[in-house]
C-alpha positions in Angstrom: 38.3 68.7 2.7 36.1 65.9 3.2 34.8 63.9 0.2 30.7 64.7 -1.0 28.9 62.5 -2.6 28.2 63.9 -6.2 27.8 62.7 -9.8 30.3 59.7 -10.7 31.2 59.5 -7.4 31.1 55.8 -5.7 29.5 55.4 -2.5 29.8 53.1 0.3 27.2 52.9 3.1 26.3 51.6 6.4 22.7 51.0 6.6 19.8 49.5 8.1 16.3 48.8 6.9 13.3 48.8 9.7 9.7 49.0 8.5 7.8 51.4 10.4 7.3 49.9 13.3 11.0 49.0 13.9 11.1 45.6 12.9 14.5 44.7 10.6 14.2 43.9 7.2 17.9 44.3 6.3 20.5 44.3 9.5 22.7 46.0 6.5 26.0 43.2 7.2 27.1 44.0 3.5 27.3 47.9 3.3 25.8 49.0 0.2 28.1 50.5 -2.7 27.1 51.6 -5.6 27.7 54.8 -8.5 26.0 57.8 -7.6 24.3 59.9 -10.6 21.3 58.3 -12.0 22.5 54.9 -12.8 19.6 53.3 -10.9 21.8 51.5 -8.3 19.7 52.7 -5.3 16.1 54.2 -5.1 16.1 57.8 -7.2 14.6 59.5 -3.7 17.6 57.8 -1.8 20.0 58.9 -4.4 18.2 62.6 -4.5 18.9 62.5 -0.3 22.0 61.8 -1.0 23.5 64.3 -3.2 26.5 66.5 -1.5 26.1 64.2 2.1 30.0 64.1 3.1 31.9 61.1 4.7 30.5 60.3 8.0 26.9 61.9 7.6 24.0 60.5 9.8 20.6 60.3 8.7 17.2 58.7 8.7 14.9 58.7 5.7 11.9 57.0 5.3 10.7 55.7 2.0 7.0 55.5 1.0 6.1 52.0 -0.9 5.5 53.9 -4.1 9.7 54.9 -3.9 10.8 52.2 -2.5 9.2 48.7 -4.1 6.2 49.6 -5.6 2.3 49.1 -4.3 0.9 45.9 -3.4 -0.9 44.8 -6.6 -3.6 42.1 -6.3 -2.9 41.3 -9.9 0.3 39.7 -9.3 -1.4 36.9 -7.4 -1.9 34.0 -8.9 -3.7 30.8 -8.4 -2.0 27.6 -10.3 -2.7 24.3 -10.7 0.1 22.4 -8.8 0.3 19.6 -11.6 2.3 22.3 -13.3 5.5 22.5 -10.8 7.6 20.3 -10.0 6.5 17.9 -6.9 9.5 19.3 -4.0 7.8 22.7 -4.7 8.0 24.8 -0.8 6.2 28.2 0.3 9.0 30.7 0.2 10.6 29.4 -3.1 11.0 31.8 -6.2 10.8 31.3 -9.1 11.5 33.5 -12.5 8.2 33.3 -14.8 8.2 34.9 -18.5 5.8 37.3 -19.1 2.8 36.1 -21.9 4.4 38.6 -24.2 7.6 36.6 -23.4 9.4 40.4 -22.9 9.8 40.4 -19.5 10.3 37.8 -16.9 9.2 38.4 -13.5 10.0 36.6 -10.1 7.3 35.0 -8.3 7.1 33.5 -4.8 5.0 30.5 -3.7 2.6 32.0 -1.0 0.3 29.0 -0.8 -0.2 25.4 -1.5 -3.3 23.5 -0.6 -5.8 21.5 -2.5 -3.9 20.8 -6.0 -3.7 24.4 -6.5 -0.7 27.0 -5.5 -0.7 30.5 -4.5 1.8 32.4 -6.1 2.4 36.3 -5.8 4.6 38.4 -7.9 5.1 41.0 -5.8 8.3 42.0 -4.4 8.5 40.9 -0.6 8.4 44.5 0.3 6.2 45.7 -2.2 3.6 48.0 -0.3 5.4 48.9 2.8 7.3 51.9 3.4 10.8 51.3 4.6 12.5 53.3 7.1 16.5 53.4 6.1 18.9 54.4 9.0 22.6 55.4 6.8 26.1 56.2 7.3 27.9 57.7 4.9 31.2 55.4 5.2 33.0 56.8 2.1 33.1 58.2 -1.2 35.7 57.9 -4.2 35.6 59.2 -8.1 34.6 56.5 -10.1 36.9 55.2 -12.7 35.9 55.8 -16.3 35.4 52.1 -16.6 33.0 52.2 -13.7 31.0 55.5 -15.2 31.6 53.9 -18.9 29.4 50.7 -18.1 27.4 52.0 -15.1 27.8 50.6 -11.8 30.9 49.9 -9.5 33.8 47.1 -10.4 36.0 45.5 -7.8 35.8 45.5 -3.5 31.4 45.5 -3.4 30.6 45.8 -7.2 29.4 43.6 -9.4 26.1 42.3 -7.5 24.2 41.0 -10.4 
């Protein structure tokens, strides 16, 4: 009988990410693996697609922004003075902020840099766009107790922290 991807189960998959109008995001070179059952490793509606797909399943599923990244919030960009970063500063870096209740800290990405100030947006890159995964179901496996114990998957394609 063919293994089905259930509860403590860890899943390996082939995948590709196109946004809606077929342009790649993520050609997918590293599959994905991660411990099915609620332990955030994927996106809940992912994971709820999922749920009893055997090895070698086919299947499209397209995610709206608010299940995949989140909405595009305005909020999150900022303007800076650029006397407060460091002179080699680039559009594209990132860089991990701490929130003003110092709880959380946040990753932003310079957008912008022009006239002493700089444009920088804490959005995810793919925040507001829906995202169109194509997946293969390339195999499934019980999870060790160590694996269910702290939550995600250990060895071959765990551990990406």
């Amino acid at each position: 009988m063919q293994a089905q991807i259930a509860k403590n189960t860890v899943v390996t998959l082939n995948y590709t990410v196109r946004d809606p109008d077929g342009n790649m995001i993520d050609d997918g070179a590293h599959p994905l693996v991660y411990l099915h059952g609620g332990y955030d490793g994927i996106f809940p509606v992912l994971e709820e697609v999922l749920q009893g797909k055997p090895v070698g399943e086919q299947f499209q599923v397209k995610l709206q922004p608010e299940d995949a990244f989140g909405p595009y919030e305005e909020e999150l960009v900022l303007i800076e003075d650029a006397a407060l970063f460091p002179d080699n500063i680039e559009i594209g870096m990132s860089f991990e902020r701490v929130t003003d209740d110092g709880e959380e800290e946040m990753l932003y990405r310079i957008t912008d840099i022009a006239d002493g100030k700089v444009v920088v947006d804490g959005n995810h890159p793919l925040a507001g766009m829906a995202l169109v995964f194509d997946i293969t179901v390339a195999e499934v496996r019980p999870a060790s107790a160590e694996e269910i114990a702290h939550g995600h998957v250990h060895g071959e394609g765990g551990h990406h922290h």
